[in-house]
RODOBA-865749 format. One line per field, with one value per residue (C-alpha): residue number from 1; residue in one letter; chain; x, y, z. Coordinates in Angstrom, 2 decimals, always signed. Example, Ala and Ser with C-alpha at 12.3 -4.5 7.8 and 13.67 -1.06 7.14 Angstrom:
seq [1|2]
type [A|S]
mol [A|A]
x [+12.30|+13.67]
y [-4.50|-1.06]
z [+7.80|+7.14]
// end
This chain:
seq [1|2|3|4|5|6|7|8|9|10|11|12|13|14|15|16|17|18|19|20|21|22|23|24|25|26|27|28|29|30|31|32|33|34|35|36|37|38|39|40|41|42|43|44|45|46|47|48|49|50|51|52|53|54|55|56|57|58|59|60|61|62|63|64|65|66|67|68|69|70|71|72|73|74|75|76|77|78|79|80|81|82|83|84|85|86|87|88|89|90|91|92|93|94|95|96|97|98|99|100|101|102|103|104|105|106|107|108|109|110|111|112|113|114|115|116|117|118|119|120|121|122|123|124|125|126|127|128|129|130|131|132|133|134|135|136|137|138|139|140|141|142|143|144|145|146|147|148|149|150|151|152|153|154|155|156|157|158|159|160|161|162|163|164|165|166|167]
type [X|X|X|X|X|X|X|X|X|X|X|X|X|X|X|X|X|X|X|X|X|X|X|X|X|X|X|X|X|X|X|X|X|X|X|X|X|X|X|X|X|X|X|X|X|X|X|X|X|X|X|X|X|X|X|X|X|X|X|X|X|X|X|X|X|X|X|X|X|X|X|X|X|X|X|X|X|X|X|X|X|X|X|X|X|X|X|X|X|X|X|X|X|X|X|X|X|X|X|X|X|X|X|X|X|X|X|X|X|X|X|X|X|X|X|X|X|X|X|X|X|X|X|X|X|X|X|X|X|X|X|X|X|X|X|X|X|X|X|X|X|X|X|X|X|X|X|X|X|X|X|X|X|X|X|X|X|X|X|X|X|X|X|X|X|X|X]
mol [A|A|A|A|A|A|A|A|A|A|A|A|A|A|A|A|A|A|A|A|A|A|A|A|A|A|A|A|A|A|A|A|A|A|A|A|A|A|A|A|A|A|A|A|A|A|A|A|A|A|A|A|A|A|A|A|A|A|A|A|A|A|A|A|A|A|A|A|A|A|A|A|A|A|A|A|A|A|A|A|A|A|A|A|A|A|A|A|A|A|A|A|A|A|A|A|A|A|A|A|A|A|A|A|A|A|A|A|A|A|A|A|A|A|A|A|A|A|A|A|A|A|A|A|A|A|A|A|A|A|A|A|A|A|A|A|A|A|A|A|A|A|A|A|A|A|A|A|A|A|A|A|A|A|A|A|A|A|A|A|A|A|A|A|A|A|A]
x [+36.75|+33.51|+34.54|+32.48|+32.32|+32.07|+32.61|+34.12|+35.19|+37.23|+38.63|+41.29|+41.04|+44.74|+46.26|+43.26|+43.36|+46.80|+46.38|+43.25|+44.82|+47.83|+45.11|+45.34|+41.96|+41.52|+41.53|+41.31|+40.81|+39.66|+39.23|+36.39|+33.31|+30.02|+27.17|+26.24|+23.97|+26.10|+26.76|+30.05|+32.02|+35.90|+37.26|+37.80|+34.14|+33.95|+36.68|+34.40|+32.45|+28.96|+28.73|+27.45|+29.68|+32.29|+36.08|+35.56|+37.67|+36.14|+37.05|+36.99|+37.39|+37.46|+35.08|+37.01|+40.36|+38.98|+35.77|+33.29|+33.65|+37.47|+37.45|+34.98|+37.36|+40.54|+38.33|+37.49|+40.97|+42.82|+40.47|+38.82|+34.73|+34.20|+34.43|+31.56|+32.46|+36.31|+39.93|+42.61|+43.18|+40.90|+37.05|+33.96|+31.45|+33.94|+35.81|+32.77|+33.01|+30.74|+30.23|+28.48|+26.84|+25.97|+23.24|+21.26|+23.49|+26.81|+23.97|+22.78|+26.58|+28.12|+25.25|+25.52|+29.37|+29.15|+26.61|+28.84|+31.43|+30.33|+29.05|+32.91|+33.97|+37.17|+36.84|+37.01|+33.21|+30.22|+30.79|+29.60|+30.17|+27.25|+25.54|+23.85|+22.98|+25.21|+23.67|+26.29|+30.47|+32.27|+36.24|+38.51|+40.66|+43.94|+46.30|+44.69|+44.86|+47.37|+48.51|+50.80|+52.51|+52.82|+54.35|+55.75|+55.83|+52.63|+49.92|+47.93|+46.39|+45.76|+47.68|+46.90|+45.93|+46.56|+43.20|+41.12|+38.13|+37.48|+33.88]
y [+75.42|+73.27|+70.90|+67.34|+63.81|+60.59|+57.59|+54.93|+51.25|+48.62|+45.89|+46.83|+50.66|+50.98|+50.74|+52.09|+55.01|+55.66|+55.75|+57.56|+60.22|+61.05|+61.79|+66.28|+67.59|+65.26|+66.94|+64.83|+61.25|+59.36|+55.60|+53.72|+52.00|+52.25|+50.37|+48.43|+48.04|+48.42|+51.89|+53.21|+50.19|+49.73|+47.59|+44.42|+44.32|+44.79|+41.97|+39.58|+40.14|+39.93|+44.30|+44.78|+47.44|+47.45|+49.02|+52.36|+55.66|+59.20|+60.97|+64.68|+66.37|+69.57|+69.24|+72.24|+69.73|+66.25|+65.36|+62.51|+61.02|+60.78|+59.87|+57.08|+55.94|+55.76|+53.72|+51.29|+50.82|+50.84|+47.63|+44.67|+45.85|+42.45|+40.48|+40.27|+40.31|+39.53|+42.08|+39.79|+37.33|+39.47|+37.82|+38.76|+41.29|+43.86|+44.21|+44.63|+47.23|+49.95|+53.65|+55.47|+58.42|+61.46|+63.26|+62.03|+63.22|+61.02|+57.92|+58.67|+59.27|+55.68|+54.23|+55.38|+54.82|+51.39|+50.87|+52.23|+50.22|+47.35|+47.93|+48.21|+45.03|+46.19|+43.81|+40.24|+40.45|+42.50|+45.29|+44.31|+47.86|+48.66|+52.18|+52.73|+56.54|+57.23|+56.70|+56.91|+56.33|+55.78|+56.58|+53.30|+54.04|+56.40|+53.91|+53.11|+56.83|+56.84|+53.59|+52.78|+56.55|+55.15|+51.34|+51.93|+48.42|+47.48|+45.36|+46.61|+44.29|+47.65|+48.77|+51.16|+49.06|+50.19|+50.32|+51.63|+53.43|+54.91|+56.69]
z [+18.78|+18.33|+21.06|+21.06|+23.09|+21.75|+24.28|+21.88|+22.44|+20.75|+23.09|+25.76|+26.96|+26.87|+23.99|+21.94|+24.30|+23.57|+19.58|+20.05|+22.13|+19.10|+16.50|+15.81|+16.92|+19.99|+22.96|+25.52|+26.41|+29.67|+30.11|+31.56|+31.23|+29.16|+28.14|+31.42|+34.32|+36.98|+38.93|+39.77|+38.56|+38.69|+36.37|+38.64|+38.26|+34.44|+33.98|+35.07|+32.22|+34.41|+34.24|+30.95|+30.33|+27.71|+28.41|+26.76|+25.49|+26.30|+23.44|+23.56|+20.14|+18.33|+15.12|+13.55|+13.15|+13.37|+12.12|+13.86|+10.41|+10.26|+13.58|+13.14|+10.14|+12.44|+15.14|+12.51|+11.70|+14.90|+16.17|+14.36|+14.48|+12.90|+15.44|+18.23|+21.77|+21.02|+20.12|+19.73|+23.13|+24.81|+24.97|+26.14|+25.90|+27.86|+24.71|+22.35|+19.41|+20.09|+19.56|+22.38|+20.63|+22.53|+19.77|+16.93|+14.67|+15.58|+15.47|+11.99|+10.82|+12.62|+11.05|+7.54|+7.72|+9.18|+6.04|+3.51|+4.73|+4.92|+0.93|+0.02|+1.48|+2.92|+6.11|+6.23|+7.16|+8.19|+11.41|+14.43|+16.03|+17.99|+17.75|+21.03|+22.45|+25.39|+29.28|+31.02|+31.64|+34.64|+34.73|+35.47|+38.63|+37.74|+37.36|+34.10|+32.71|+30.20|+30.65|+27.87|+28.38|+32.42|+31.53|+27.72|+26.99|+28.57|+27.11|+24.01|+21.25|+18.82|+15.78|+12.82|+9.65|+6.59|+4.93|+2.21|+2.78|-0.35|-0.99]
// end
């Protein structure tokens, strides 16, 4: 197993984390929050949109099955990384698209996807995704693990779309 972390998000934890979690070679996934100033923060605080951080998926994966590229390829279609700050209803800069890399090498490959991407003009318009090096995460409180396996019919704004990446 070549076992990696990527800390990914795309607009409300739950329902990304749930699709994310059913993709073969993912080994694990944890919800919480990246990208902010504030320590330890539960997601009461990140709702208010005043943290910084975004909602975010830990996503544990074995290279061997599922490679960062194909995995980057099912983020891109399981969320809208058009549009800034915003996944459906769901606004502000908690629900940003990003991609918290943890080496050099997941940076340069986000950022030469996003590029090539972008050149095919699948998406209504340019990514927004940011590609920032990961600092650090901080797990949302339990009942927010696994949500949509928890409360079946819970919220989620996230669906596979069928799209083309073709390079």
């Amino acid at each position: 197993m070549a076992i990696e972390t990527v800390y990914l998000a795309g607009g409300c934890y739950w329902g990304f984390e749930d699709l994310l979690s059913k993709i073969p070679g993912v080994v694990d996934t944890t919800v919480g929050f990246s990208g902010g100033h504030v320590k330890n923060v539960c997601y009461r605080e990140v709702t208010t949109g005043t943290t910084g951080h975004a909602e975010t998926v830990k996503v544990v994966f074995d290279s061997d099955i599922l490679s960062f590229k194909d995995l980057l390829l099912f983020f891109f279609k399981i969320h809208d990384p058009t549009t800034l700050n915003q996944q459906g209803n769901d606004i502000g800069t908690q629900y940003r698209s990003a991609i918290f890399a943890t080496n050099n090498e997941q940076i340069l490959l986000a950022e030469d996807l996003i590029k090539k991407i972008d050149v095919l003009g699948v998406l209504k318009s340019k990514i927004t995704t940011e590609v920032n090096t990961f600092n650090s995460f901080f797990s949302a409180e339990e009942n927010h693990q696994k949500y949509l396996k928890k409360f079946p019919d819970g919220y989620s704004c996230h669906f596979i779309r069928d799209i083309n990446f073709s390079f």
